[in-house]
C-alpha positions in Angstrom: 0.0 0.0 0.0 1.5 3.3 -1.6 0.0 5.4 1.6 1.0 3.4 3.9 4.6 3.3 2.7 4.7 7.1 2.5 3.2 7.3 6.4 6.2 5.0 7.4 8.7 6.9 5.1 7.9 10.4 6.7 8.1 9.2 10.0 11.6 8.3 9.8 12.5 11.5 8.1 10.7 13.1 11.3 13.1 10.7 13.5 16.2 11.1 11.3 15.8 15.0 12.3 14.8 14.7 15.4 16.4 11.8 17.5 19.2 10.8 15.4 22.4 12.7 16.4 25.6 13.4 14.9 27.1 10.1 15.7 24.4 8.1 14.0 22.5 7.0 17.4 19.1 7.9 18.2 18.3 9.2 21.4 15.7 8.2 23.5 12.8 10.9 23.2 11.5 14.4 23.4 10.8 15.4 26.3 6.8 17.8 26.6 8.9 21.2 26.6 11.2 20.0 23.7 14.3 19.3 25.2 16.2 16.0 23.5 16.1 13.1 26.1 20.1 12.1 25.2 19.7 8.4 27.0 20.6 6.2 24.8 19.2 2.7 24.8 19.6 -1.0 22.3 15.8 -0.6 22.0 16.0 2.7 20.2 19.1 1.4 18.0 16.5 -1.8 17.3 13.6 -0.1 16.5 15.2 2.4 14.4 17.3 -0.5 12.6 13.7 -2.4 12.1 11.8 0.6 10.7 14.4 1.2 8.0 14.9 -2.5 7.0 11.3 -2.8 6.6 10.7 0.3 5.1 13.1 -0.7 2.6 12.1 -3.9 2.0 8.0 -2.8 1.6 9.6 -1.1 -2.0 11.3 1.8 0.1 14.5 3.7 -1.1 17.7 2.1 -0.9 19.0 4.7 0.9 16.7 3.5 3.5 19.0 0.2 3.8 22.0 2.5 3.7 21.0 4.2 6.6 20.3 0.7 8.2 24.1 -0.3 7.5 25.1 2.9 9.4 23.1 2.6 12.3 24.5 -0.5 12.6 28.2 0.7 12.7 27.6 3.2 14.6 26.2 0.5 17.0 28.7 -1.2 16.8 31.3 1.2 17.4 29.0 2.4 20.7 28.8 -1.0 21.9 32.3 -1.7 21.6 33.2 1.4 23.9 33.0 -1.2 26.7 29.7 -2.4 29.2 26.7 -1.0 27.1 25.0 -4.2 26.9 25.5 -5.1 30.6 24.0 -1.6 31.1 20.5 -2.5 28.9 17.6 -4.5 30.0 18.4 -7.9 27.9 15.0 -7.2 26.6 16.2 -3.8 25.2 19.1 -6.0 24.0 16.5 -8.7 22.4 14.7 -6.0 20.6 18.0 -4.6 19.4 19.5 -8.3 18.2 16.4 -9.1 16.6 16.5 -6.0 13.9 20.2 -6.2 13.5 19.4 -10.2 12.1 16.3 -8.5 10.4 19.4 -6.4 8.7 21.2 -9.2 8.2 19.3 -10.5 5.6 20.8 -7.7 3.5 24.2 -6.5 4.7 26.9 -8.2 7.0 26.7 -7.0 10.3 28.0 -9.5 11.7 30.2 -7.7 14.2 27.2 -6.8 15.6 26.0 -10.2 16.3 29.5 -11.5 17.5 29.1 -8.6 20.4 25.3 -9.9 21.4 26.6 -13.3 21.4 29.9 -12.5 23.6 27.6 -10.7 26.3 24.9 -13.5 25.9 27.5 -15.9 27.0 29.1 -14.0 29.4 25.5 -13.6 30.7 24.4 -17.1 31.0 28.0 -17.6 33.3 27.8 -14.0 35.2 24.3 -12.8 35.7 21.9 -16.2 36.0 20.4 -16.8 39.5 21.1 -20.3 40.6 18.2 -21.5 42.0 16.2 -20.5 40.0 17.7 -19.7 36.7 16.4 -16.7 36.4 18.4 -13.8 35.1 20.3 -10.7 37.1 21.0 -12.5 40.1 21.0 -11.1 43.1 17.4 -9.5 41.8 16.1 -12.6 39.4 13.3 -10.9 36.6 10.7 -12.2 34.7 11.1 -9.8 32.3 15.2 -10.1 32.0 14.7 -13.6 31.9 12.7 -13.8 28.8 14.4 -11.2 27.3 17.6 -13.5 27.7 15.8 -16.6 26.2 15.0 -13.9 23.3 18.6 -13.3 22.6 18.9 -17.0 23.0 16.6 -18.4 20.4 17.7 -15.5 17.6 21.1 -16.6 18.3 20.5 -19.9 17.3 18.6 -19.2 14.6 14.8 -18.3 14.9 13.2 -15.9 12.5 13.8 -12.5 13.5 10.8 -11.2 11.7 8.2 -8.7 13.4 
């Protein structure tokens, strides 16, 4: 659908002006009296990464996937500063993981993956609880928890598709 395609396409010009800064990240909102909320967060990087991917894939421009590719390097670079996934939800991190496979149907970012997978592993040895198996022991979450069996299952293959 033609309209539908142009909704999606002008909402990430909006966001490309908006929340994506010099650096290539996108920031985590706008805050009711305008201000830039500069948190920055593997959801955001995700979502972002998803909305391009699929824009280009419904027929968008290519330069859609281009912008895609440099998201993704300029994850990568972020994430490689040091302790930025440790610092994320692992359901941030899911979300994130599961548009950067989305993205890898089309360009290598593998370097991405590699990192998710390193701080998956280091995760499963570091941060499980061990009664229970729950995840971010000495505080065990629902939520953590199935974000890390997320991360899990993409690893190993499921569809990352929406």
């Amino acid at each position: 659908d033609g309209e539908l395609l142009e909704r999606a396409q002008a909402i990430i010009s909006w966001l490309e002006g908006a929340l994506v800064a010099s650096d290539g990240l996108v920031e985590d909102r706008i805050e009711p009296d305008g201000t830039i909320a500069r948190q920055r967060y593997t959801y955001n990087q995700g979502t972002t990464l998803g909305a391009l991917v699929l824009s280009y894939e419904a027929a968008g421009p290519a330069r859609h996937l281009e912008q895609a590719v440099a998201t993704a390097a300029a994850c990568a670079a972020w994430i490689g500063g040091g302790g930025v996934l440790d610092r994320q939800p692992p359901e941030f991190n899911a979300i994130y993981l599961r548009n950067v496979l989305r993205l890898a149907r089309h360009a290598d970012v593998s370097a991405n993956v590699a990192q998710v997978a390193t701080w998956a592993a280091r995760t499963w040895e570091e941060r499980r609880h061990e009664s229970t198996g729950l995840f971010n022991a000495p505080e065990p979450s629902v939520n953590d928890t199935a974000g890390m069996a997320a991360v899990y299952a993409l690893l190993a293959g499921a569809d990352p598709a929406p």
